[in-house]
N, C-alpha and C positions, 0 to 999 in steps of 0.2 A: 623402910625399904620398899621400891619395888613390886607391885604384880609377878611372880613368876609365871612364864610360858612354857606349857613343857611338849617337849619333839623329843623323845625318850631314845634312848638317855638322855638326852641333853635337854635341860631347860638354859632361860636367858630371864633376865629382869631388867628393867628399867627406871632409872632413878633421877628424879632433878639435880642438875647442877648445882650444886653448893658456893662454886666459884661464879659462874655463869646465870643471870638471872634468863627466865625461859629455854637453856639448855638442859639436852639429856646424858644422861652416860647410859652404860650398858655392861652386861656381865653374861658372859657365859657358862654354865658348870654341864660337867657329867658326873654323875652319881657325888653332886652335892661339892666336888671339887672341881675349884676356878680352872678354867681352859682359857679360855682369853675375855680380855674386857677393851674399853673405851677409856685411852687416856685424854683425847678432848671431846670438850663438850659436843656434840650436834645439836643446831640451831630448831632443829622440829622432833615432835616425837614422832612423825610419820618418818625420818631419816635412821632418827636412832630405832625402830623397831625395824624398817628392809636389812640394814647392814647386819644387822644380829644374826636372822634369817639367812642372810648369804654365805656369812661366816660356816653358819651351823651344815648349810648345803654341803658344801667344802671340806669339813672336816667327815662329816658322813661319807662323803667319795672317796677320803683317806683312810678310813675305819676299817682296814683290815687286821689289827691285832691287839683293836682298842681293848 
Protein backbone atom coordinates (compact mmCIF):
# COMPACT_ATOMS: atom_id res chain seq x y z
CA UNK A 1 0.00 0.00 0.00
CA UNK A 2 0.47 3.52 -0.09
CA UNK A 3 2.16 6.51 2.13
CA UNK A 4 -0.82 7.53 4.15
CA UNK A 5 -1.30 11.50 4.49
CA UNK A 6 -3.10 12.54 7.21
CA UNK A 7 -5.50 16.09 7.37
CA UNK A 8 -7.33 14.70 10.57
CA UNK A 9 -9.62 13.04 10.39
CA UNK A 10 -9.02 12.40 7.14
CA UNK A 11 -6.17 10.78 5.80
CA UNK A 12 -5.67 9.80 1.78
CA UNK A 13 -2.94 7.24 0.15
CA UNK A 14 -1.57 6.73 -2.85
CA UNK A 15 -0.94 3.62 -4.71
CA UNK A 16 0.37 2.53 -8.29
CA UNK A 17 -1.73 1.35 -10.80
CA UNK A 18 -1.90 -2.16 -11.16
CA UNK A 19 -3.77 -2.00 -14.48
CA UNK A 20 -1.92 1.21 -15.60
CA UNK A 21 1.77 1.20 -15.88
CA UNK A 22 3.05 4.78 -14.31
CA UNK A 23 -0.45 5.49 -13.13
CA UNK A 24 -1.88 6.34 -9.54
CA UNK A 25 -5.07 5.83 -7.71
CA UNK A 26 -5.94 7.26 -4.58
CA UNK A 27 -8.08 6.65 -1.32
CA UNK A 28 -9.62 8.52 0.97
CA UNK A 29 -10.59 7.51 4.71
CA UNK A 30 -11.90 9.19 7.93
CA UNK A 31 -11.29 7.29 11.09
CA UNK A 32 -9.81 4.44 8.89
CA UNK A 33 -13.13 4.13 6.89
CA UNK A 34 -13.18 4.58 2.92
CA UNK A 35 -15.00 8.00 1.96
CA UNK A 36 -14.05 8.18 -1.57
CA UNK A 37 -11.32 6.78 -3.89
CA UNK A 38 -10.04 6.92 -7.68
CA UNK A 39 -11.68 4.60 -10.03
CA UNK A 40 -9.02 5.60 -12.79
CA UNK A 41 -5.86 5.64 -12.99
CA UNK A 42 -4.08 9.45 -13.10
CA UNK A 43 -1.26 9.79 -15.30
CA UNK A 44 1.22 11.63 -12.52
CA UNK A 45 1.57 11.34 -8.92
CA UNK A 46 1.61 15.22 -8.73
CA UNK A 47 -2.39 14.79 -10.21
CA UNK A 48 -3.30 11.87 -8.05
CA UNK A 49 -2.03 13.68 -4.87
CA UNK A 50 -3.85 17.71 -5.66
CA UNK A 51 -7.19 15.89 -6.50
CA UNK A 52 -7.06 13.84 -3.03
CA UNK A 53 -6.45 17.19 -1.35
CA UNK A 54 -9.41 18.96 -3.04
CA UNK A 55 -11.63 16.11 -2.51
CA UNK A 56 -10.75 16.36 1.25
CA UNK A 57 -11.03 20.45 1.13
CA UNK A 58 -14.78 19.78 0.12
CA UNK A 59 -15.71 17.30 2.24
CA UNK A 60 -14.23 19.51 5.32
CA UNK A 61 -16.78 22.40 4.11
CA UNK A 62 -19.43 19.66 4.28
CA UNK A 63 -18.44 18.34 7.91
CA UNK A 64 -21.13 19.48 9.78
CA UNK A 65 -22.43 16.17 11.43
CA UNK A 66 -19.40 14.11 10.29
Amino acid sequence: MGEPETLQPFTFELVPSQREAGGYHWAIRKHGKLVQRSDTPLPTETKARTQPLAMIKRLRVGQVNW
